[in-house]
Each structure stands twice: as structure tokens, then as C-alpha cells.
Backbone as a ProteinNet text record, in pm:
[ID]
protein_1_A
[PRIMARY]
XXXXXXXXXXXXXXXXXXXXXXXXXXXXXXXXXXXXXXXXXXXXXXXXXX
[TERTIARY]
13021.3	13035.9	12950.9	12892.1	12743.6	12872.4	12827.2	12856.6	12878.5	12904.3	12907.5	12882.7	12733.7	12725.2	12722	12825.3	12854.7	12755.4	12760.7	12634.9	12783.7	12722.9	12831.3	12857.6	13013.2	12997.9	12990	12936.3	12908.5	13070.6	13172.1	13283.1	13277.4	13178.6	13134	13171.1	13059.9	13022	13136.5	13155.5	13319.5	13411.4	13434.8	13574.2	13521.5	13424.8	13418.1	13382.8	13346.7	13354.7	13500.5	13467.8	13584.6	13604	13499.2	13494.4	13463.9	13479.8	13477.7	13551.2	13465.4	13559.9	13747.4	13737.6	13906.2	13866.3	13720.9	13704.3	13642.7	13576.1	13542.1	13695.8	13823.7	13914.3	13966.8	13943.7	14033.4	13943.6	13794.2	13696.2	13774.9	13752.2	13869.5	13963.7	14087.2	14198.5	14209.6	14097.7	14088.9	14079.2	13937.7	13865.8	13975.1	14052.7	14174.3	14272.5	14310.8	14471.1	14340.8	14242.7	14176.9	14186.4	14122.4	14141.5	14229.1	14386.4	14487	14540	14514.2	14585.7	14506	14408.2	14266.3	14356	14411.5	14417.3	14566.1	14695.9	14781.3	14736.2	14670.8	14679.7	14648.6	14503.7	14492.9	14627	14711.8	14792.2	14925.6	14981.4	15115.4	15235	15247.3	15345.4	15373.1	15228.3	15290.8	15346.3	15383.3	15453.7	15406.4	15478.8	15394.6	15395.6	15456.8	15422	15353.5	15293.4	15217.7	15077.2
866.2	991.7	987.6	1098.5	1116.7	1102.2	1059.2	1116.8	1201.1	1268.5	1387	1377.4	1432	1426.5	1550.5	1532.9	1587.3	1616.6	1785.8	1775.7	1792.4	1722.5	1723.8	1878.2	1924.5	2043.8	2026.6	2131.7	2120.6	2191.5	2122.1	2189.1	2238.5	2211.3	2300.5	2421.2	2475.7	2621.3	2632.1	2595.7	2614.3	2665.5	2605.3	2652.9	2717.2	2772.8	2835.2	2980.7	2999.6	3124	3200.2	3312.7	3424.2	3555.8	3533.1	3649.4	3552.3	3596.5	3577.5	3611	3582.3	3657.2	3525.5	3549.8	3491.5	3372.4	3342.5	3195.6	3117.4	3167.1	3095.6	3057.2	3125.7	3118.7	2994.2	2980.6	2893.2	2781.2	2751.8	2675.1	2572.7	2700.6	2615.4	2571.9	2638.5	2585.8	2462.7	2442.2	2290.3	2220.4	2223.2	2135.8	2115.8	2172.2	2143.8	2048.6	2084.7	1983.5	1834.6	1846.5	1700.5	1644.8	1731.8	1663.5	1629.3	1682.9	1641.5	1531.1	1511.3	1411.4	1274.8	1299.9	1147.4	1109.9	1248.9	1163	1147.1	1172.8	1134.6	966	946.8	854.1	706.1	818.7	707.2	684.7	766.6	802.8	858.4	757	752.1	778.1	800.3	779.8	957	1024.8	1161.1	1250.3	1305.3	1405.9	1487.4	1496	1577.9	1737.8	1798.2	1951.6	1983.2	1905.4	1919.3	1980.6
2508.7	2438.7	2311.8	2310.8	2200.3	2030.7	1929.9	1834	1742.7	1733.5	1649	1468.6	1443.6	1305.8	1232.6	1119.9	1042.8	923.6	884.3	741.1	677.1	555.5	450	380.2	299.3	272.2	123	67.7	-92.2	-113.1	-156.3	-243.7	-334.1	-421.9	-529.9	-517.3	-434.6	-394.4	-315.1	-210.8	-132.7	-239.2	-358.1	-425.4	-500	-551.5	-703.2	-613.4	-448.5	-375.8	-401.4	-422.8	-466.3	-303.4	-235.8	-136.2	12.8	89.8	193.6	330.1	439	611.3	597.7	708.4	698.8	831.8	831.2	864.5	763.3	654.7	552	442.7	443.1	392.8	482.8	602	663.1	653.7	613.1	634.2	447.9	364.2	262.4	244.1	291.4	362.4	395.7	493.4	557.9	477.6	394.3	324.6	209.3	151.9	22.4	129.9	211	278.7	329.9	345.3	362.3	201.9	124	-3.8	-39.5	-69	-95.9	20.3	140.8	222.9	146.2	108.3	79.3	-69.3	-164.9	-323.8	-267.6	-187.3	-125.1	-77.5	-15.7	-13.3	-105.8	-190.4	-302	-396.8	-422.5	-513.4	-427.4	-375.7	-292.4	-424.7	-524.4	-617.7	-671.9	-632.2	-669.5	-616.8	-615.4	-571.1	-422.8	-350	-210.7	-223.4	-295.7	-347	-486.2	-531.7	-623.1	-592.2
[MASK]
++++++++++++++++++++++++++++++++++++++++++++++++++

């Protein structure tokens, strides 16, 4: 099975976007619950609804 490569996404521009369709909303969506699962894991001591 071929690999699948990924282009990286600029979060920058991802979060500081104010408009968008309701797949670019879900394209952020994603990209925030990956971020928070990664500092979750660096940082097991805080809080899980924070």
C-alpha cells in the first residue's frame, strides 16, 4: 500500500480565517481537536474541558 503524503497546513491562516463554506469550518474543527489531543498529551495534568 502506496503512502500517503501529506502537505502540511499553515494554522496561521487556518485560525485567524473569519469566513468560510462549512467544509473549511470542519477542516478547522479537525485541525483544533488534533491540536488539543497532541498538548493533552504533552500535558496530561490539565484539565480535559479546558
Amino acid at each position: 500500500m502506496a503512502r500517503k503524503s501529506k502537505v502540511p497546513i499553515n494554522m496561521s491562516a487556518l485560525l485567524q480565517t473569519t469566513t468560510g463554506t462549512l467544509a473549511h469550518i470542519q477542516t478547522k474543527t479537525n485541525s483544533l481537536t488534533i491540536l488539543a489531543d497532541i498538548v493533552r498529551q504533552i500535558c496530561p495534568d490539565l484539565p480535559e474541558d479546558a
